[in-house]
N, C-alpha and C positions, 0 to 999 in steps of 0.2 A: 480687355475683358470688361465687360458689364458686372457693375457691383451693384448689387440691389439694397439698398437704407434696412436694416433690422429693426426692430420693434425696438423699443428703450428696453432691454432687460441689462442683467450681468451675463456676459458672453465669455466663452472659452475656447481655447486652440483647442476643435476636437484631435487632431491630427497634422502632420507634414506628407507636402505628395511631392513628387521630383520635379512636377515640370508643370505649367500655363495650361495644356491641354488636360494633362489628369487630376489637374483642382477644375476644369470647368465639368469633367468627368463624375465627379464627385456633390459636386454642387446640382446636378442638372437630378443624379441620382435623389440625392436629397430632399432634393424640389419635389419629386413625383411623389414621396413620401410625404409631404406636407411640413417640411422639416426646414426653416428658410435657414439658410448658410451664408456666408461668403467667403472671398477666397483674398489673401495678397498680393496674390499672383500679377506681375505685369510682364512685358515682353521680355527677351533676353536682349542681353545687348553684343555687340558686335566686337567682342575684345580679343580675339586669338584669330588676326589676319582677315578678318570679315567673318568670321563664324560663328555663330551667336554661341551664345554662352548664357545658360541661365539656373540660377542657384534652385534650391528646393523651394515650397513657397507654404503657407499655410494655412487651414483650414477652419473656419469659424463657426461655431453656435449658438442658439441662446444654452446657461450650462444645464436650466429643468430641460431642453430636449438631449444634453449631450448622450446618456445612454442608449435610449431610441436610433440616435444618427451612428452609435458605435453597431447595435446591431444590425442596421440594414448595410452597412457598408463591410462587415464582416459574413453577410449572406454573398458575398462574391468571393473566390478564391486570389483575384487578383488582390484586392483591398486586405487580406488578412494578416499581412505582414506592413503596416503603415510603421511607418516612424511616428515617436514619441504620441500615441494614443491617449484620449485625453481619460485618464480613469474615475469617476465620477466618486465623493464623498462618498466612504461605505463603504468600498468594498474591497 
């Protein structure tokens, strides 16, 4: 996966997604929003007899857009139940 260089700010885990496909899922959504992310995400690896195997991975911000990127990601029904969401000062 392509990781794009952030801007120099203070960034935050907005979220965890299961798998390499639903953080580029996420990232891509984000993008159209003007919202730049990235992800940890790398390949799985091949540990249970050839069968990849790949942990959860997670999701990044700058943390001034983290609320903006919780909203448009919570306008999907899939996206509404994320793991550890990043909750912004305040609220």
């Amino acid at each position: 996966m392509i990781k794009e260089p952030m801007p120099e700010a203070e960034e935050v885990r907005l979220c965890d997604v299961a798998n390499e496909m639903e953080a580029a899922l996420v990232l891509n959504m984000l993008s159209e929003e003007g919202i730049p992310a990235r992800s940890d995400a790398t390949s799985g690896s091949d540990v249970f007899g050839g069968l990849p195997f790949e942990g959860g991975h997670g999701v990044y911000v700058i943390s001034s857009l983290a609320r903006k990127a919780r909203d448009v990601l919570s306008q999907y029904p899939h996206f509404q139940n994320l793991k550890n969401v990043h909750e912004p000062a305040g609220e």
